[in-house]
C-alpha positions as CSV (number, residue, x, y, z in Angstrom):
1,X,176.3,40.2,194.4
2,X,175.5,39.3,198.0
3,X,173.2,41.8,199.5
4,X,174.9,42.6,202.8
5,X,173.5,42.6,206.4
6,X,173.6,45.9,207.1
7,X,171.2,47.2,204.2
8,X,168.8,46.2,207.2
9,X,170.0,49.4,208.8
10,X,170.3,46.9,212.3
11,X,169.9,49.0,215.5
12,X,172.8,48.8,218.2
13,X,171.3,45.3,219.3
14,X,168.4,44.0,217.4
15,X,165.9,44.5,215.3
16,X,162.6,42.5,215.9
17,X,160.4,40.2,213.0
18,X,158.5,37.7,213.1
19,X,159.1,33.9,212.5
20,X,154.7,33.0,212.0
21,X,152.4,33.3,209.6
22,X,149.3,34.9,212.0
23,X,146.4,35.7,209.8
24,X,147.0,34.4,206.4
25,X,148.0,30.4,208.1
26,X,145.2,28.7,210.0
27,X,145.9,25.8,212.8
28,X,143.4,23.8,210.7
29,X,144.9,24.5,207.4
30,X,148.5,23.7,209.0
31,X,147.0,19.8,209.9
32,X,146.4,19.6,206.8
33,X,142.7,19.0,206.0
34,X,141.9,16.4,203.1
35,X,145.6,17.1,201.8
36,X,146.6,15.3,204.7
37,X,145.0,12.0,203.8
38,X,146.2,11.9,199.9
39,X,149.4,10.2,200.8
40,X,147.3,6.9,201.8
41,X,146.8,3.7,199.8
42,X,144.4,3.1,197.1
43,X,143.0,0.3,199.1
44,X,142.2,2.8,202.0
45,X,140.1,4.9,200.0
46,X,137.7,2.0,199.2
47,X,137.2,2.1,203.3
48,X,134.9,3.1,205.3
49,X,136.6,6.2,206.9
50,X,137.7,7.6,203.6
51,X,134.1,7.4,202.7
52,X,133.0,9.3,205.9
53,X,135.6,11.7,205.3
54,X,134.6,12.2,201.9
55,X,130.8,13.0,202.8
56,X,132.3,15.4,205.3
57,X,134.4,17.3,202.2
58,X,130.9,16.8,199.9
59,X,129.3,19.0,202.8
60,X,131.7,21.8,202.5
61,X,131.5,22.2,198.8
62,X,129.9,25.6,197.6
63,X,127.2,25.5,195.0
64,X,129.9,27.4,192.8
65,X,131.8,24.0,193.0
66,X,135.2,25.4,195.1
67,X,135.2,25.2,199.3
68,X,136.3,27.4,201.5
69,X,139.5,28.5,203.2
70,X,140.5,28.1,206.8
71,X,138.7,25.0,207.2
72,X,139.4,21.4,207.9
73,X,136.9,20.0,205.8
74,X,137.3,16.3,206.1
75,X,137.2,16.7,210.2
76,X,133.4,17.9,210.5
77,X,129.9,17.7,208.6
78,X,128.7,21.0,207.2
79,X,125.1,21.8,207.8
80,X,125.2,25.5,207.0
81,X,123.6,27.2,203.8
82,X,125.8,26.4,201.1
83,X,125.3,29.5,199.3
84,X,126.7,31.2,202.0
85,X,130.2,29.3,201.6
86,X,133.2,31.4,200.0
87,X,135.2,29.2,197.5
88,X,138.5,30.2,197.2
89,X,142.0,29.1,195.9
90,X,143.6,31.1,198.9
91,X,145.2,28.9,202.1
92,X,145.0,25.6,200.0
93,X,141.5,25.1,199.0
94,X,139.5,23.4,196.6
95,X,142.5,21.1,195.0
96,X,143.1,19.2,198.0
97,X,139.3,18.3,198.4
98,X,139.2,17.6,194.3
99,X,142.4,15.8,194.1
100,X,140.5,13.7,197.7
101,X,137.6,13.1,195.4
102,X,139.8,11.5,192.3
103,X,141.3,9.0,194.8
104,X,138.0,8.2,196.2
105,X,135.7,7.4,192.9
106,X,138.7,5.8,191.4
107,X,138.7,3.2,194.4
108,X,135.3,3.0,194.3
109,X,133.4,4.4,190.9
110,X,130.8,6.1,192.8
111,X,129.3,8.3,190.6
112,X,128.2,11.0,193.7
113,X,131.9,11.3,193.9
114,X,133.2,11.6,190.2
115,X,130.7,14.6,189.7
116,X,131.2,16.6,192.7
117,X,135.2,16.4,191.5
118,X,133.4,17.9,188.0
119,X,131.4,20.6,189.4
120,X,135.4,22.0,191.3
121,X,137.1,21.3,187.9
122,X,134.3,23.4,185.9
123,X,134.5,26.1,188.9
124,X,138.4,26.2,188.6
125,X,138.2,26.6,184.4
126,X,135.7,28.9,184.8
127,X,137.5,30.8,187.8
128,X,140.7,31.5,185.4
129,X,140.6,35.2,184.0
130,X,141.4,34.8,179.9
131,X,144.7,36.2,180.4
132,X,145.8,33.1,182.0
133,X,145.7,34.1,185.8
134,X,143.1,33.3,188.3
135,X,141.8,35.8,191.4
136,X,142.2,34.7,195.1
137,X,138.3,34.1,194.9
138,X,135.7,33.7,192.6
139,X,133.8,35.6,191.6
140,X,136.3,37.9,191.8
141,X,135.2,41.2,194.0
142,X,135.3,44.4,192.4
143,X,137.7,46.4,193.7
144,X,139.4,44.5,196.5
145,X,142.7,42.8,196.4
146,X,141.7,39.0,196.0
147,X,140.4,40.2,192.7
148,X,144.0,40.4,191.4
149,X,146.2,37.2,189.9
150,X,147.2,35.6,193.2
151,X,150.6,34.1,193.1
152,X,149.7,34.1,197.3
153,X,150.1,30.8,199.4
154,X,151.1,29.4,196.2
155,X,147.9,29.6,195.1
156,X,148.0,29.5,191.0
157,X,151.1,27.4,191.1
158,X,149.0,25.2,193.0
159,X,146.1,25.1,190.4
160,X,148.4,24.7,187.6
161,X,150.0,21.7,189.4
162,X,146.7,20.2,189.7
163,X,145.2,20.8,185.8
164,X,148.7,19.5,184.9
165,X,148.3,16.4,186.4
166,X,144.8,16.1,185.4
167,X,145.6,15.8,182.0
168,X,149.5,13.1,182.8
169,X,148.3,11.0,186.2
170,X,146.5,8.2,186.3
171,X,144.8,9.6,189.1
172,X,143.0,11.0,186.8
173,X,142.6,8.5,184.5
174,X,138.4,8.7,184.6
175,X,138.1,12.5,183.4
176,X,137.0,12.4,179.5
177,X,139.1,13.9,176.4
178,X,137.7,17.1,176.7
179,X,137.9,17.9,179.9
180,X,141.6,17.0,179.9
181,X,142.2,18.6,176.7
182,X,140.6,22.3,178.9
183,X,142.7,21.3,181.9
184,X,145.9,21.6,179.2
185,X,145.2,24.8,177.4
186,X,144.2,26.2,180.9
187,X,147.9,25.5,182.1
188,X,149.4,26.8,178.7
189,X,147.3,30.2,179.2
190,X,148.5,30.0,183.3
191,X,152.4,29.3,182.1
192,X,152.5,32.8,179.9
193,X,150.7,34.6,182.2
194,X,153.3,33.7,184.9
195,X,156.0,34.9,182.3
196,X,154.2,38.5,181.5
197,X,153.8,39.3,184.8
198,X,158.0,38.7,186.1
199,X,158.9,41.6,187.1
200,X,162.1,43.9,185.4
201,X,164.4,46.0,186.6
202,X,166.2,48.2,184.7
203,X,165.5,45.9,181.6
204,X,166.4,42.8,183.5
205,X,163.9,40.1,184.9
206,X,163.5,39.7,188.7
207,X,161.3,37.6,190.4
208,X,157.4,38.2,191.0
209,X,154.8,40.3,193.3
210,X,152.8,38.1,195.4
211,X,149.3,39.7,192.9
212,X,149.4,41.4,189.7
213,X,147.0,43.2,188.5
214,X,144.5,41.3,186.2
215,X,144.6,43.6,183.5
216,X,148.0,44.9,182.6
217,X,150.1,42.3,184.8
218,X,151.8,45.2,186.7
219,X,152.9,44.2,190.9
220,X,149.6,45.1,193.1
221,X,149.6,45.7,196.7
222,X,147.4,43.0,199.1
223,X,146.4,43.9,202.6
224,X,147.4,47.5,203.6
225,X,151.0,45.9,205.1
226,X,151.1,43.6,201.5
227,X,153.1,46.5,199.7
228,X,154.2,46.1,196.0
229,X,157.1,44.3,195.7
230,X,159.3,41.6,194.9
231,X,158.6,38.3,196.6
232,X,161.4,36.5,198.2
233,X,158.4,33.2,198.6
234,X,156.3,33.2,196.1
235,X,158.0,33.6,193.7
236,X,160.3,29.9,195.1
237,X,157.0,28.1,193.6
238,X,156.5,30.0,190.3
239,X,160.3,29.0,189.9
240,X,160.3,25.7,191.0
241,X,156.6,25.0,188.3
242,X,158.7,27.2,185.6
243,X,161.6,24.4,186.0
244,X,159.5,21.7,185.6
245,X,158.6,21.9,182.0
246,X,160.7,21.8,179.3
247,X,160.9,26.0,178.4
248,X,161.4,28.5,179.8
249,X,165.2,28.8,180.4
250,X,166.3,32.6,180.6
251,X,163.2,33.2,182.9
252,X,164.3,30.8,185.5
253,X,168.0,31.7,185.7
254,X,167.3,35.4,185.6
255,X,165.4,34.2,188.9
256,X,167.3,32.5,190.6
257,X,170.4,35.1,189.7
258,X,168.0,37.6,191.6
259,X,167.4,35.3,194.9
260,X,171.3,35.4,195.2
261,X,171.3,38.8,195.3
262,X,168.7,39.0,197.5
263,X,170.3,36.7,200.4
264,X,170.8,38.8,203.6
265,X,173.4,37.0,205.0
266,X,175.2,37.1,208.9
267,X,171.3,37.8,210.1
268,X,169.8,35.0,213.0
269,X,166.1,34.7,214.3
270,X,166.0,34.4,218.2
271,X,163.2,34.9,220.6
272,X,163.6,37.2,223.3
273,X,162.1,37.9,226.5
274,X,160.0,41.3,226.3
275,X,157.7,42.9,228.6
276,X,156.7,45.4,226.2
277,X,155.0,42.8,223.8
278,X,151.5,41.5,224.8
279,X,152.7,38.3,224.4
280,X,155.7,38.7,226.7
281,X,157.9,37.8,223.7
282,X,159.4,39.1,220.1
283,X,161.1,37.6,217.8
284,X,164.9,39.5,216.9
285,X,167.3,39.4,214.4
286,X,171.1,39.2,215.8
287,X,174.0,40.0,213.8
288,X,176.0,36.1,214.1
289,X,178.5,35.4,211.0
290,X,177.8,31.9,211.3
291,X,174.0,32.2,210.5
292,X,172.5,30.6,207.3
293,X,171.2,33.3,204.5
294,X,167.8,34.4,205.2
295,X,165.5,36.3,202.3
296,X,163.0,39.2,203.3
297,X,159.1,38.5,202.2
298,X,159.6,41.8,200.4
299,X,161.8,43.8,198.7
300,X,161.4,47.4,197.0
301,X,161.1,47.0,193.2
302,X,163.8,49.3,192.5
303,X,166.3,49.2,195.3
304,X,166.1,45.5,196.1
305,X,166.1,46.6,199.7
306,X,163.8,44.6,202.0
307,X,160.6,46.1,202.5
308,X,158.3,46.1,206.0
309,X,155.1,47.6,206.8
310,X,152.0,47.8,209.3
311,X,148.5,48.2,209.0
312,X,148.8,51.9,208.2
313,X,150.4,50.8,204.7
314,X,153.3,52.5,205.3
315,X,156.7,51.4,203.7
316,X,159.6,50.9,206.5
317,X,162.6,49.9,206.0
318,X,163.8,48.6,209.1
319,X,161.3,46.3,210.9
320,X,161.5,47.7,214.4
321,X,160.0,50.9,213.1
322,X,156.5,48.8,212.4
323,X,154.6,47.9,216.0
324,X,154.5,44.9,217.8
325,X,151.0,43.3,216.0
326,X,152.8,43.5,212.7
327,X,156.2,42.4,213.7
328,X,155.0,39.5,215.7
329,X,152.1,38.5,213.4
330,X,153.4,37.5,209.9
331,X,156.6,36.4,208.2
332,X,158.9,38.9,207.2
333,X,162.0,36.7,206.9
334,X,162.7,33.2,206.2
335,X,164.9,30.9,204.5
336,X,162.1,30.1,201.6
337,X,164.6,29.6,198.2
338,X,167.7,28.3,200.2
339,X,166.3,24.8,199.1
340,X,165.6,25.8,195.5
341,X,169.3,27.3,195.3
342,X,171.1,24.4,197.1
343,X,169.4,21.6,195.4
344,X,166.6,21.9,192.8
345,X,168.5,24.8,190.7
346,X,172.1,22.7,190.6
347,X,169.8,19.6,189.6
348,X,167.8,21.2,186.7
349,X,170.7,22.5,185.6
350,X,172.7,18.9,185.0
351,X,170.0,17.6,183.9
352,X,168.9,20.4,180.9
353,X,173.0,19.6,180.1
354,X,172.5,16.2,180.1
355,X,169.9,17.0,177.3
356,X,171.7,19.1,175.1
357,X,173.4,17.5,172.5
């Protein structure tokens, strides 16, 4: 069932969201940082810039091993106390420096290079919690939210892309039996702890909370407007890692079965002009048949109705009820599974019945 538009409880004209990502998406995270340069040849990692680039990343590691978020760490030198740097998995660190470092030593079996990668591979084994989920950051703290499993920015998708490949690519062709052996069983534990934690409804699998809680798995709130919920993004990756391995099947479809009845549909994003707002703008929602689906960031576990907040923590239901900061500083609605339901589900699916026999 198609969830429509006016479970958004739309005033007479508009109601306002935002379109950006303010405070969890940094401008140098956005370029792209040593992420940015993976996609050159292996000929250019032999070079002289890579190799000034590289020093630049070797600066920003933590003595822990990880590197921080928020930070382009290929532009600039770090010449800060390193036991002051915060390693984290949040806002894409750590794998793009590590998977930088394989390219490098591979072009040009430097050794400096081959164990920095192993001191970020031990931090990322040792970072994973023995259920099979990792926190934000480690070590974890003790009672805030990054301690939880961080589904996030993609973040333990993103790790269990990476430990994947370190045990299939030749990219990482150098590490030794063991350590790609580790890398496995660390994806096995990572792939069941993504199934324990899906959330049901009613006896039926949903989707996923953007953190569980690290000990019983249940949906955990983040920041104070982060409420417990179902994830209309997040939970696009966990699917789209989920489809990638042989198993599981059930898990997957009940997924995808909930982002269709999810879609908010006859909904469009436009900016408007408003003095009110200290930016003079605000983005609005406009009732227009024609529009594309969108999907809300959250939804209420057990009314599947989307789900807005502001600092205060309280749940709203209708996003011009939350102030201006809120409403113009994060990203309550997008379009994040529409490419996951027009493409990558209709292709898994032909090709697990291609398969069968």
């Amino acid at each position: 069932m198609r969830r429509p538009a006016s479970c958004l409880r739309l005033p007479t004209t508009a109601f306002i969201l935002t379109a950006c990502f303010c405070g969890s998406t940094s401008l140098t995270h956005a370029a792209g940082g040593a992420q940015q340069f993976l996609k050159m040849p292996d000929d250019w990692f032999a070079g002289a810039e890579a190799e000034r680039l590289a020093e630049n990343i070797l600066s920003h590691q933590s003595d822990r091993g990880g590197w921080p978020k928020n930070i382009d760490t290929a532009a600039d030198r770090f010449d800060g106390a390193r036991d002051k740097l915060a390693p984290t998995f949040d806002n894409g660190a750590t794998t793009g420096e590590l998977r930088f470092l394989a390219r490098i030593f591979r072009a040009t079996s430097d050794a400096h290079y081959r164990d920095a990668f192993d001191k970020g591979l031990a931090y990322i084994l040792e970072a994973q919690y023995a259920n099979g989920g990792w926190p934000q950051f480690f070590p974890p703290p003790p009672k805030t939210y990054p301690r939880h499993i961080t589904f996030n920015d993609n973040a333990m998708a993103r790790l269990l892309d990476f430990l994947r490949d370190c045990t299939t690519s030749d990219a990482f062709e150098f590490l030794p039996e063991d350590r790609k052996l580790a890398a496995g069983q660390a994806f096995e534990r990572g792939i069941q702890c993504i199934l324990k934690c899906q959330i049901r409804v009613n006896g039926k699998l949903t989707t996923w909370c953007a953190q569980h809680d690290e000990t019983d798995f249940r949906p955990r709130p983040g920041r104070t407007y982060e409420l417990a919920s179902l994830s209309g993004e997040e939970s696009v990756g966990l699917v789209r890692l989920l489809m990638s391995i042989e198993r599981p099947t059930a898990e997957v479809v009940a997924a995808v079965v909930w982002f269709e009845s999810a879609r908010l549909e006859g909904l469009r994003v436009v900016a408007q002009d408003d003095v009110r707002s200290p930016t003079g703008k605000n983005k609005v929602v406009v009732k227009d048949p024609a529009a594309p689906p969108l999907w809300a960031r959250f939804y209420e576990i057990e009314t599947n109705r989307p789900l807005f907040a502001d600092r205060d923590g309280i749940a709203k239901y209708d996003l011009s009820e939350i102030g201006y900061e809120r409403r113009n500083g994060y990203a309550w609605l997008g379009n994040w599974p529409q490419r996951l339901l027009d493409r990558d589900y209709p292709a898994w699916k032909n090709a697990r019945k291609k398969k069968s026999p």
